[in-house]
GUPA-111038 format. One record per residue (C-alpha): residue in one letter; x, y, z. Coordinates in steps of 0.02 Angstrom, whole numbers, plus 50000, padded with zeros to 5 digits. Each point is the difference from the previous one (the first is absolute). Layout:
<rs>
+---------+-------+-------+-------+
: residuo :  east : north :    up :
+---------+-------+-------+-------+
:       a :     X :     Y :     Z :
...
+---------+-------+-------+-------+
</rs>
This chain:
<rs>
+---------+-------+-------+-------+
: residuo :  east : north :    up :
+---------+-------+-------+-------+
:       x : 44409 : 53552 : 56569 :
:       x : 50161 : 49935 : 49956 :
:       x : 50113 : 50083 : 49872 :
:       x : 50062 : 49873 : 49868 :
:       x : 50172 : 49988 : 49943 :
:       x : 50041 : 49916 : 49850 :
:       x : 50164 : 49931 : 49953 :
:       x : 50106 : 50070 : 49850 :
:       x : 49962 : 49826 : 49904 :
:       x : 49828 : 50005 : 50045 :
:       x : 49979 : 50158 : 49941 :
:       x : 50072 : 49955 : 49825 :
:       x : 49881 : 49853 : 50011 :
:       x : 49845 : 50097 : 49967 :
:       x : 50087 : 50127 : 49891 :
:       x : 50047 : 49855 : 49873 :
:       x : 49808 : 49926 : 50039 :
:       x : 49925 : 50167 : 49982 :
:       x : 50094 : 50022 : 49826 :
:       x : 49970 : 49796 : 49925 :
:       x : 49813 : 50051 : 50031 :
:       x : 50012 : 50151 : 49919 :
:       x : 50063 : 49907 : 49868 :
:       x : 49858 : 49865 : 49987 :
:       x : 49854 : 50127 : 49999 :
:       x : 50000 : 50200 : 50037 :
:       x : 49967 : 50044 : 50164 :
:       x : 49995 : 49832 : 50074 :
:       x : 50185 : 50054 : 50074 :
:       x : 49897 : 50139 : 50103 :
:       x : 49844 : 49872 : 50054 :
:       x : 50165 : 49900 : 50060 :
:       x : 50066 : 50151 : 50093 :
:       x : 49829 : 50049 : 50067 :
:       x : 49983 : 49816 : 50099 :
:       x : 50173 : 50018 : 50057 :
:       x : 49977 : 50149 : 50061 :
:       x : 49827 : 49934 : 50091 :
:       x : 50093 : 49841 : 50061 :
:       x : 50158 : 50099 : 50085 :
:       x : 49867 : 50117 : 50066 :
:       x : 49910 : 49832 : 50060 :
:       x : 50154 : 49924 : 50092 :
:       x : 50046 : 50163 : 50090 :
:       x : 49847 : 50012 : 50066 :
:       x : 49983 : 49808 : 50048 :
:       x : 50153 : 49911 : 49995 :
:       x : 49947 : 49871 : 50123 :
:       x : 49836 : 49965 : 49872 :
:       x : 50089 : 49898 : 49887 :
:       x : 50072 : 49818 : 49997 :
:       x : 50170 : 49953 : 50086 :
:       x : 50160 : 49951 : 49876 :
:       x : 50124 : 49897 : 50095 :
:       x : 50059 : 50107 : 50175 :
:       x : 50012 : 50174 : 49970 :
:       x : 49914 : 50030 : 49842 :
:       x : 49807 : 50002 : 49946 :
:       x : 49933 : 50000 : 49799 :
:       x : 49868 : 50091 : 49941 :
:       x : 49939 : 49923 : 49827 :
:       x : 49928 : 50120 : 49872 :
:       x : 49840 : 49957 : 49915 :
:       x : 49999 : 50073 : 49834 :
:       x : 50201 : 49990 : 49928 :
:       x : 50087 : 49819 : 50066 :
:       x : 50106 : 50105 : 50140 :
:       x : 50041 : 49962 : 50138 :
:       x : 50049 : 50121 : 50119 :
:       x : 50124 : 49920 : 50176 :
:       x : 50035 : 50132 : 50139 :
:       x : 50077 : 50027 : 50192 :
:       x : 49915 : 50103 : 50120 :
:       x : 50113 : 50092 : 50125 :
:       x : 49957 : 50108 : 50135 :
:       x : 50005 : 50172 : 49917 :
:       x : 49958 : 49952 : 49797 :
:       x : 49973 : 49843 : 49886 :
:       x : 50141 : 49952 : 49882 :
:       x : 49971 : 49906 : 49833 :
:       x : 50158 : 49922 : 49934 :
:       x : 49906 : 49922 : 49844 :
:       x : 49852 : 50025 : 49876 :
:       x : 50018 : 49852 : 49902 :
:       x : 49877 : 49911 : 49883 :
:       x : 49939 : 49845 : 50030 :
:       x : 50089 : 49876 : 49861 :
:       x : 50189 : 50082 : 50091 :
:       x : 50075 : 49846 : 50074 :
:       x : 49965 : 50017 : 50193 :
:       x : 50140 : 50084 : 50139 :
:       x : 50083 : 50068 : 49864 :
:       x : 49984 : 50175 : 50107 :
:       x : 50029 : 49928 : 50182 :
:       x : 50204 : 50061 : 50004 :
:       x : 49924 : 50182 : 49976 :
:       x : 50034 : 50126 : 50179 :
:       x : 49901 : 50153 : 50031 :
:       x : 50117 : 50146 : 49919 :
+---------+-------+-------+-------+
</rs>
């Protein structure tokens, strides 16, 4: 398994989609958390399981919350410039570097 870093922005991502679900309905922030959580675990695990985005990246799509989730692998870890949800306008993230 992979370690997976996520980038400052992406980070903030699911901290601002953790607290709009919060929001909506208690606890539906944490059931967010929870398949994050499962999906990171997921793509360290098996990077090469999921479908290729453009050259370098691939995309892992979650099922319950309209997220996507785009990621590198690299020899030593897995690096995840953007959570983003799915209405975002597309590439918005591509300009982002590893930190």
């Amino acid at each position: 398994m992979k370690p997976v870093v996520l980038h400052t922005a992406a980070a903030d991502e699911i901290t601002t989609a953790i607290e709009f679900y919060d929001n909506r309905q208690a606890g539906l922030g944490d059931e967010f958390e929870q398949e994050i959580a499962r999906v990171l675990d997921l793509i360290g695990k098996q990077p090469r399981a999921f479908t290729p985005y453009k050259q370098r990246f691939r995309k892992c799509v979650l099922d319950r919350f309209p997220y996507v989730i785009y990621f590198a692998e690299f020899d030593t870890y897995v690096w995840v410039p953007v959570v983003m949800h799915t209405s975002r306008k597309p590439d918005y993230w591509t300009d982002r570097q590893p930190e």
